[in-house]
C-alpha positions in Angstrom: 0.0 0.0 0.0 3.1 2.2 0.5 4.5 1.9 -2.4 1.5 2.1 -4.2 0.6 5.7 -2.6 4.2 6.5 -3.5 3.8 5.9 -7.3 0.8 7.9 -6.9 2.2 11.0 -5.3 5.4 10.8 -7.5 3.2 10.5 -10.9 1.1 13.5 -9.4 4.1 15.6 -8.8 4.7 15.3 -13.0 1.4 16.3 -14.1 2.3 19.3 -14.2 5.6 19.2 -16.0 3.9 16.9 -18.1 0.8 19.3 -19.1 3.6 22.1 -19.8 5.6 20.0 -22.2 2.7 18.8 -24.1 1.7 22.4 -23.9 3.2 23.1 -27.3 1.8 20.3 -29.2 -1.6 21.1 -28.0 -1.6 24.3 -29.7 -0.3 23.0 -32.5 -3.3 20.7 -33.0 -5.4 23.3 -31.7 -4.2 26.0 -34.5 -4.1 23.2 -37.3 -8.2 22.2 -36.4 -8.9 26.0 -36.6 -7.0 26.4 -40.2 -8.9 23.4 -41.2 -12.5 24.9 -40.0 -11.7 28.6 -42.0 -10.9 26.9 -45.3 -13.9 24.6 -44.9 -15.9 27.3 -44.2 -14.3 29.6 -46.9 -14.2 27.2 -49.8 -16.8 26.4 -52.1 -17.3 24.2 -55.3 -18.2 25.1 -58.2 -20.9 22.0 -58.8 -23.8 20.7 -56.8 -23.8 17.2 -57.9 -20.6 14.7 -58.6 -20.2 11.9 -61.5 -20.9 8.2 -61.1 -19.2 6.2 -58.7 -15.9 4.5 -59.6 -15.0 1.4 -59.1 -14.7 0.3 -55.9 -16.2 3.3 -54.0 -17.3 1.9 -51.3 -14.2 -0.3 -50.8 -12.1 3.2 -50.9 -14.1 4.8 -48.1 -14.1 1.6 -46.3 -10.3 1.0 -46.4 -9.9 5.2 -45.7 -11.6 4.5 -42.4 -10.1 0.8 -41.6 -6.5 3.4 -42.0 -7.9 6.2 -40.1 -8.5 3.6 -36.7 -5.4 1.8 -37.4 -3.9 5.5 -37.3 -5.6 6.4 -33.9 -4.7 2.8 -32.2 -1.3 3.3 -33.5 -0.9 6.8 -32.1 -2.5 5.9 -28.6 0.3 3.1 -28.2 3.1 5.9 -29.0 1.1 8.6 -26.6 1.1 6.2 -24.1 5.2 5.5 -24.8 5.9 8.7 -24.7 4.4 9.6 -21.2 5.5 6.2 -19.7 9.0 7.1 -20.5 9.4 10.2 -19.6 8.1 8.7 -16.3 10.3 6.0 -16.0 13.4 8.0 -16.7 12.5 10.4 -13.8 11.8 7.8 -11.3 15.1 6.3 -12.6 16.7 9.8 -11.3 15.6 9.5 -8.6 16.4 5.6 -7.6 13.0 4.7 -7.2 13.5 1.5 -9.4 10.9 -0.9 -8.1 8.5 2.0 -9.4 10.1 2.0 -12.7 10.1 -2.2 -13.0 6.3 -1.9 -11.6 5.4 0.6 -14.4 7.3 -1.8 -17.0 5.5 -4.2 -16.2 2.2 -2.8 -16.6 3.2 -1.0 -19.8 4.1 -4.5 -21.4 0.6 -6.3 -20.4 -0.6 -2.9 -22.2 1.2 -3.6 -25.5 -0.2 -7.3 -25.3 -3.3 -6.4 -24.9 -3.5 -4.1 -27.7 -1.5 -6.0 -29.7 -4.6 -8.5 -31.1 -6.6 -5.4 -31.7 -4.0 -3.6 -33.8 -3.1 -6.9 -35.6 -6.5 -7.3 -36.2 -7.1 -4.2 -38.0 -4.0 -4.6 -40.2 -5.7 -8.3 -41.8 -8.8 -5.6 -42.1 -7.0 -3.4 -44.0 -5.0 -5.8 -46.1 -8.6 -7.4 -46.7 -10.1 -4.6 -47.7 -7.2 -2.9 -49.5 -7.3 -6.3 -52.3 -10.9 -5.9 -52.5 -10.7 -2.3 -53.4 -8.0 -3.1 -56.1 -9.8 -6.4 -57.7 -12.9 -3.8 -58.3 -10.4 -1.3 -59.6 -8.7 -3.8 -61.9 -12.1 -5.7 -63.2 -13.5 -1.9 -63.3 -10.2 -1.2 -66.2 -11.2 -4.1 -68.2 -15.0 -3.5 -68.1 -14.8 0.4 -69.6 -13.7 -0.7 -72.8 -17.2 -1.8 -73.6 -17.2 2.2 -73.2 -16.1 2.1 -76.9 -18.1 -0.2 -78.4 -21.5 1.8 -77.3 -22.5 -0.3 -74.2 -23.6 1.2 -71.0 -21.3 0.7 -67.9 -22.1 1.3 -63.9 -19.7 0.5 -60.9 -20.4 0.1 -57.3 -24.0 0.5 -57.3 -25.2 1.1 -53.8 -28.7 -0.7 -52.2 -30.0 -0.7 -48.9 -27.3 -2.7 -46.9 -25.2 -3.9 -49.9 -23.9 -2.8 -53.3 -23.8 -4.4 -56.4 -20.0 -4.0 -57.9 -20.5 -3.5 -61.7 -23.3 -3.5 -64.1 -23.2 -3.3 -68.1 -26.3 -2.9 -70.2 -25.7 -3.5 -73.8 -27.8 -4.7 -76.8 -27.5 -8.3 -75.7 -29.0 -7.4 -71.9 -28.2 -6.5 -68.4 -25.1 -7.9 -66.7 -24.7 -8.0 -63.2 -21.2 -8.8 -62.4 -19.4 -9.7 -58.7 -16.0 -9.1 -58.2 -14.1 -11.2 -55.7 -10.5 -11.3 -55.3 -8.5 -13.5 -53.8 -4.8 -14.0 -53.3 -2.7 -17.0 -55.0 -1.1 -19.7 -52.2 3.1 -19.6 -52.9 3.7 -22.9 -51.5 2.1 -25.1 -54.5 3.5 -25.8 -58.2 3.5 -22.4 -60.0 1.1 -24.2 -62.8 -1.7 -24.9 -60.2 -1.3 -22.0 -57.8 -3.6 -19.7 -59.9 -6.2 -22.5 -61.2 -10.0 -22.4 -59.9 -12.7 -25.0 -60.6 -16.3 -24.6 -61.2 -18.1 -26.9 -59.8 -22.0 -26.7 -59.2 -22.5 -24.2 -57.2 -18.9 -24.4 -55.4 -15.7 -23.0 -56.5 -13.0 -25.3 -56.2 -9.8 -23.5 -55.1 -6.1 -24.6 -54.7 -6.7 -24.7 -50.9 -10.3 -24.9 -50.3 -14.2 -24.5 -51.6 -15.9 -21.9 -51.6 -19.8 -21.4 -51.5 -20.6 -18.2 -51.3 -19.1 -16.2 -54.1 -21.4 -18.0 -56.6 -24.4 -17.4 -53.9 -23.8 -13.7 -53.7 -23.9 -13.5 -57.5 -26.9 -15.1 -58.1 -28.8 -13.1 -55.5 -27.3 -9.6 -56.5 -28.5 -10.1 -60.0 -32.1 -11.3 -58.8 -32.2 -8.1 -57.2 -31.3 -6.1 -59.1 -33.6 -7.8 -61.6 -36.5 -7.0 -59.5 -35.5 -3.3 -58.8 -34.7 -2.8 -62.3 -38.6 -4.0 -63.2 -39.8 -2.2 -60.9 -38.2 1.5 -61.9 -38.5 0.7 -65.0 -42.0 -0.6 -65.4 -41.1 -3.5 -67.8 -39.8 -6.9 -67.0 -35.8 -6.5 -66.7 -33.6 -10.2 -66.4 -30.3 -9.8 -65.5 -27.9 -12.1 -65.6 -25.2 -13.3 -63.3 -21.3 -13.1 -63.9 -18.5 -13.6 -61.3 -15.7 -12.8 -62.0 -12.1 -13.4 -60.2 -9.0 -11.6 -61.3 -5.9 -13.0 -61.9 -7.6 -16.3 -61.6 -7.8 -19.3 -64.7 -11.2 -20.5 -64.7 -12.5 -24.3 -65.7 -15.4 -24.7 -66.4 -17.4 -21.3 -66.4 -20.4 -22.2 -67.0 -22.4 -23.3 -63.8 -26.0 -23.1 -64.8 -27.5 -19.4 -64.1 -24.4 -17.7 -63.4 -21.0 -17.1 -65.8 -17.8 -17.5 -63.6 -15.1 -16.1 -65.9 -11.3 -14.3 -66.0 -12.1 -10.1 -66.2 -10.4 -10.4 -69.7 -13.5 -12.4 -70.7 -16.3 -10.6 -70.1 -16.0 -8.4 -72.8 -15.9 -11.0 -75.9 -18.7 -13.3 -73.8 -21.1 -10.1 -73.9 -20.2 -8.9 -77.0 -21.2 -11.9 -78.9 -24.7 -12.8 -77.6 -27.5 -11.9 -79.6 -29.7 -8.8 -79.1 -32.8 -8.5 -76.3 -33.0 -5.2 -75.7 -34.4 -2.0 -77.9 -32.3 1.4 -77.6 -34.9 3.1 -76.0 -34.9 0.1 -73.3 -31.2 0.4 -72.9 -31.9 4.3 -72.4 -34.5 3.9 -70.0 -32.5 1.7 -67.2 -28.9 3.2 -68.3 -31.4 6.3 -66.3 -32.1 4.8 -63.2 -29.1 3.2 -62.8 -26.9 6.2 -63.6 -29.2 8.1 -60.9 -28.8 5.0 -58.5 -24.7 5.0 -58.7 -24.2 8.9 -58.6 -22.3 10.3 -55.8 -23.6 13.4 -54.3 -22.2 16.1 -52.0 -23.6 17.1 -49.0 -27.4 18.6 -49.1 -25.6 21.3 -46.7 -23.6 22.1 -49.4 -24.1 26.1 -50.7 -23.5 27.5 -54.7 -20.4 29.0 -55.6 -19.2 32.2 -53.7 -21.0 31.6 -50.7 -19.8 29.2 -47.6 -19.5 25.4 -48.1 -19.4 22.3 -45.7 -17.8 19.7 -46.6 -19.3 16.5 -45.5 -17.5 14.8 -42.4 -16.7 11.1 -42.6 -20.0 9.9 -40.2 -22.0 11.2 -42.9 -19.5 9.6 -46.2 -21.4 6.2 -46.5 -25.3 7.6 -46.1 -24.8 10.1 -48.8 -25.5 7.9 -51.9 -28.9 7.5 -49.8 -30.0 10.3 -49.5 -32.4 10.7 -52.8 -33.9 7.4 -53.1 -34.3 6.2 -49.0 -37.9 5.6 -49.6 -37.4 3.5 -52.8 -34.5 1.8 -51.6 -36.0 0.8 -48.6 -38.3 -1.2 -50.0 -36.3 -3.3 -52.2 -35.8 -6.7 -50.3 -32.6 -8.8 -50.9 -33.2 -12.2 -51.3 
């Protein structure tokens, strides 16, 4: 109990030496907020209303915040360094050192504890990072159906779930599903990057996998039955998954195409015509409307003050204009 009131009254005594050398810093972040605030509040654009989503739009704003956590965990562990340190090395002036072995200690069960958490968050991000990129590379080979007149939408947001590509052409509507995954190293080179199709099961070099073909199939029903129903006229459309950097046997697997990215574009080329221009127009409209990204309804016209929206609000905004519509679309 002694020496436990003695830790106390020694890491009283440095409070305040501590507060007046973080002093500094605190004003730095103070002043560097306020700089921040003016030039949000000074700034305006020049539009009211932003172009489609990319590819892999809601992976990016995923992976920024999956960063921006790992960034505060990170930073909390090097606070918490900084002050233990500067702690230990005055108790170490002053010869207390079963205080300073005592603190040790309880800065290393610290660090353990936080380590699972941080390591946690870097698989997130790795996760989410190939995600983002597999959308971004499929998204490449997809736009160069761009040339030959064919109507192309990424990242497509629902209620609770996005739909990652969708092309409407002559020869219908294609809903296709991204998934990337990476290649094992430890297996012969010539079967490392091979994927079977089997059923509804995808056969890879370490494992089977059900629910990338599952997915698929249910994000094209839906968006089948939204499509109809914005539309007014029956709208089918079909099911592709696709895997990046992945040789696939045997594509076909009843009512869904599993194919390489560099695929899609002969498969879809070559299949004969369903759908009239003026069908094509009418759902390239609503699903250009669905899959445009929108700036904040706080937002003000040029010359006048702007706010920017903050990062709470980033993944509501592409709800803001259809929440009643979306709402009642049901995902099978």
């Amino acid at each position: 109990m002694k020496l436990l009131e003695t830790i106390t009254q020694t890491l009283v005594s440095f409070i305040p030496g501590l507060l007046i050398g973080f002093l500094p810093l605190a004003v730095f972040i103070w002043r560097l907020w306020l700089h921040k605030k003016q030039y949000h509040e000074n700034a305006s654009l020049p539009f009211t209303d932003l172009p489609r989503r990319p590819p892999g739009e809601t992976l990016r704003i995923q992976l920024k915040e999956c960063e921006d956590e790992y960034d505060l965990q990170t930073s909390n562990l090097l606070l918490a360094s900084a002050i233990s340190a500067t702690v230990i090395c005055m108790l170490g002036h002053q010869g207390k050192w079963l205080s300073v072995a005592i603190i040790s200690c309880i800065l290393s069960v610290y660090y353990t504890l936080n380590f699972r958490s941080v390591a946690r968050q870097l698989e997130r991000i790795r996760a989410v990072r190939l995600g983002f990129e597999g959308e971004r590379v499929v998204g490449e080979h997809l736009n160069q159906l761009l040339a030959n007149g064919f109507k192309v939408f990424h990242d497509i947001p629902f209620s609770g779930y996005n739909i990652d590509h969708v092309i409407v052409s002559p020869s219908g509507v294609f809903s296709v599903e991204t998934k990337a995954r990476r290649k094992p190293t430890d297996i012969p080179s010539d079967e490392r990057a091979r994927v079977q199709v089997r059923g509804d099961a995808l056969d890879f070099p370490k494992g089977r996998n059900h629910q990338y073909i599952a997915q698929a199939k249910r994000n094209a029903q839906s968006l089948s039955r939204w499509l109809t129903k914005a539309t007014g006229e029956s709208v089918h459309a079909e099911a592709i998954l696709t895997l990046p950097g992945w040789f696939v046997s045997g594509e076909d697997s009843g009512d869904i195409l599993v194919l390489n990215p560099t695929r899609i574009q002969s498969y879809v080329s070559r299949k004969t015509n369903v759908l009239t221009p003026a069908q094509i127009q009418r759902i390239a409209h609503q699903l250009a409307e669905q899959c445009r990204l929108e700036i904040d309804s706080s937002a003000k016209p040029v010359n006048s003050k702007f706010t920017y929206p903050d990062k709470g609000k980033t993944n509501s905004l592409f709800k803001s204009r259809r929440q009643t519509s979306m709402s009642k679309t049901a995902r099978s």
